[in-house]
N, C-alpha and C positions, 0 to 999 in steps of 0.2 A: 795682379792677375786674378781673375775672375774666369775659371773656367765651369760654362755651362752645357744644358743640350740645346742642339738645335732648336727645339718649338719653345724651350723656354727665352732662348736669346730673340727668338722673331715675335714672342707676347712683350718683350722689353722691348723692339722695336715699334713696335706698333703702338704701346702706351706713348712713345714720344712724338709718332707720327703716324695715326690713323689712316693715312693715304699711302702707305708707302706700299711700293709693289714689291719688295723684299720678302719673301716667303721661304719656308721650310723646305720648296723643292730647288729653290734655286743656291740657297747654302749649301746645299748637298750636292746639288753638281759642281759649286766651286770647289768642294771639299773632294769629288771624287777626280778632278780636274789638278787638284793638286796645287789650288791656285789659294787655297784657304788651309793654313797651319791647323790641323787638329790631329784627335787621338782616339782611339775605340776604350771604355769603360764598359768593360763586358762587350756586350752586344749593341753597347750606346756610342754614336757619335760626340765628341764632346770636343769641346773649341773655347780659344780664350775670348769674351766678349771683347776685348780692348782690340784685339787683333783683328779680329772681322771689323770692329770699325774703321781700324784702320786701313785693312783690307777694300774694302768699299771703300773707300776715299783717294784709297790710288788706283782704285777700277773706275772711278770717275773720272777723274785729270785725264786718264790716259784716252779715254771718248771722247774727250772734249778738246 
């Protein structure tokens, strides 16, 4: 388990894929959507990176 914040888990996204339209506003509405496991750390959003990937991987299949 790897729990991060959001803009740090979207700079780890971005190092792997420079194109990727996955940004810091859109993790936050899956997270306020309920549709993304996370936790507040203070006043910080924070999320397991393993699980957001996962997450996206089954918000994929399911579009497609």
């Amino acid at each position: 388990m790897r729990i991060k914040t959001i803009p740090s888990i979207v700079s780890e996204i971005k190092a792997l894929d420079p194109s990727s339209a996955v940004g810091e506003s859109f993790l936050m509405a899956l997270a306020e959507s309920r549709q993304l496991p996370h936790t507040y750390h203070g006043n910080r959003l924070v999320a397991d990176a393993e699980a957001i990937a996962s997450t996206l991987n089954r918000l994929k299949k399911q579009n497609y």
